[in-house]
N, C-alpha and C positions, 0 to 999 in steps of 0.2 A: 842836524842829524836826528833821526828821528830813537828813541830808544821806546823799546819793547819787553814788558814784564810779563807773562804769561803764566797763570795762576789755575790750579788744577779746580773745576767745580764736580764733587761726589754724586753729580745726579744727569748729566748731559751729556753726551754722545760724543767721542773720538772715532766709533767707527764709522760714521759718516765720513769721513776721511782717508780713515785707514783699514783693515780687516780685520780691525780684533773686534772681537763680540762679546767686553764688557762695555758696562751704557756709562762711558766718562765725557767730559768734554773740557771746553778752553776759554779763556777771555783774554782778552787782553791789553793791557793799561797802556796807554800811549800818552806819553809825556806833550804837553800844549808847547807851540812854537812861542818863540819868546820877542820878534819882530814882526812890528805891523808899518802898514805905509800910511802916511798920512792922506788922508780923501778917500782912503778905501774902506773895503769891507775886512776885518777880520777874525778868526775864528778862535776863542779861547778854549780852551782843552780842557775837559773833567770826565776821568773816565773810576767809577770803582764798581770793582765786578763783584757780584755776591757771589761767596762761595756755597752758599746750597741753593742748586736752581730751584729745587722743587719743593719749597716752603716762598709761600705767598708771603708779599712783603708792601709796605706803605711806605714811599719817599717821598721828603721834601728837599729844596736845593737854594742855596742860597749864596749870594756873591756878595762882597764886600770887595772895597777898595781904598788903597792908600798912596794918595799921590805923592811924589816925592819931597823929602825934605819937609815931610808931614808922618808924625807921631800915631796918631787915630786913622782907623779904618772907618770905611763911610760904608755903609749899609745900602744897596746899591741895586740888587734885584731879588726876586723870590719867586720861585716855579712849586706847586701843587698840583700837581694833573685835577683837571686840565687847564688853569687856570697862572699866565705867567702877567708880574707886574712890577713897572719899574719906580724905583724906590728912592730916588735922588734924580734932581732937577735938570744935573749937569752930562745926564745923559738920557734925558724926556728922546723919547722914539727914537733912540738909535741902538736899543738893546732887544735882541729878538733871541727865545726859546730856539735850538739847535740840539738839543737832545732826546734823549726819549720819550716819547707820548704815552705811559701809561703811568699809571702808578708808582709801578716797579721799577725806578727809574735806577737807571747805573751809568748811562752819559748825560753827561750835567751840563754841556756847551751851550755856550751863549756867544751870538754873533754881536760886535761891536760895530755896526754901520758909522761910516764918515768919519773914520776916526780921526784925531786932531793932536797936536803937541803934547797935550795936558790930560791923555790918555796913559801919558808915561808912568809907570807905577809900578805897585804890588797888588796884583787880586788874591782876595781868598775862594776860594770855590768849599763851602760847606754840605757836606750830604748829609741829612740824620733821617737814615732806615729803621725802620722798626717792623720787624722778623714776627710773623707769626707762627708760633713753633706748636706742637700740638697738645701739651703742658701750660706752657707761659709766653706770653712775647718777648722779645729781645730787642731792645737798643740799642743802634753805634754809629756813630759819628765820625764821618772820615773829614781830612781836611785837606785840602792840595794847592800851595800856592804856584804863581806865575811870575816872574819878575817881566813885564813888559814893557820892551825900547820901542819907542815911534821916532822912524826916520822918515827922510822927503825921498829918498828913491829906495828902492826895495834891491837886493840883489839876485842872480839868475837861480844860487843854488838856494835861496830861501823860496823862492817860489815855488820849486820844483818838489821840496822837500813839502809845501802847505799844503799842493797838489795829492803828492802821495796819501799825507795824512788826511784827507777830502777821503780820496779813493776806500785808504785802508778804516776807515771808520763805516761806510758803508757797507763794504765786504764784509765785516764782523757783525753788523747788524742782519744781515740776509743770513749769514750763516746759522746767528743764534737761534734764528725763528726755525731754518730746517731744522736745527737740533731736537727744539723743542717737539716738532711737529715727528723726528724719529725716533725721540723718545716715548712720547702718547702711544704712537703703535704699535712699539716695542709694550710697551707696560700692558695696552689693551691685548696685545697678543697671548701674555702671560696671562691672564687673567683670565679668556676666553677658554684658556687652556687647562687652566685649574677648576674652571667649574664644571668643565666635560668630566676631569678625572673624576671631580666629586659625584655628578650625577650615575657615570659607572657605577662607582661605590654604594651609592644609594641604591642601586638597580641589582646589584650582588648582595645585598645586605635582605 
């Protein structure tokens, strides 16, 4: 079952959507499936949405993991736009980037190619963004784990529900980008429009 947190961001677009004409918008956190098949590909889930779009930001992403009936997390991948690398032996090339390609990174997914029995575990998914604010930078560290079972056959409503979450994580990426792209012309609009008033003014004065 897929669960859905939806988190207000103070600078992105709702009416792209709807008709209201102030500039809000959405994100939204989608909880990682927690069964993978064995031999297959599977997709682990890290999503944190920033809450101010429109303050530039630098993220790093980092996974750990702790196999069962084991005390210690193993240090296990790290992604820096643009540059992802795997960090423990027991998963050499079967760990591939599946989240955002810029900096600003707010899906942190990483695909587990060929997974195997001893994939069973706990993942940590670490994000530590740091906020350039127009004063000072800012800080913060989210953390999300996964509890994940590997069985030998998959069932029909887990795949359809992995499906979904495929689908619904694309959609929220296309969306974000029109956002972004209807807020720029919303903002350029307003701005195009204040410097006519001003040049009036200049022109009266």
């Amino acid at each position: 079952m897929l669960i859905i947190h939806l988190h207000v961001l103070p600078s992105c677009v709702l009416h792209l959507l709807t008709s209201l004409s102030p500039c809000h918008g959405g994100c939204a956190e989608v909880d990682s499936l927690t069964e993978a098949v064995v031999g297959q590909s599977f997709l682990l889930g890290c999503i944190s949405c920033k809450r101010r779009a429109e303050v530039s930001a630098r993220t790093t992403v980092d996974w750990h993991f702790k196999p069962l009936e084991e005390e210690e997390f193993r240090h296990i991948f790290h992604y820096a736009h643009p540059r992802a690398k795997i960090l423990h032996e027991d998963f050499s090339d079967r760990l591939e980037w599946h989240g955002t390609k810029t900096r600003d990174i707010q899906i942190g997914a990483i695909y587990i190619h060929n997974v195997i029995f001893n994939d069973t575990g706990t993942y940590r998914c670490t994000i530590n963004r740091t906020l350039f604010l127009p004063q000072y930078e800012e800080h913060v560290t989210v953390e999300k784990e996964v509890e994940l079972n590997v069985v030998a056959v998959g069932n029909l409503t887990v795949v359809i529900a992995e499906i979904m979450m495929y689908v619904l994580i694309v959609v929220l990426q296309l969306w974000l980008v029109l956002v972004l792209v209807y807020c720029y012309k919303k903002i350029s609009e307003q701005r195009e429009a204040r410097d006519a008033r001003k040049a009036l003014r200049d022109q009266a004065e």
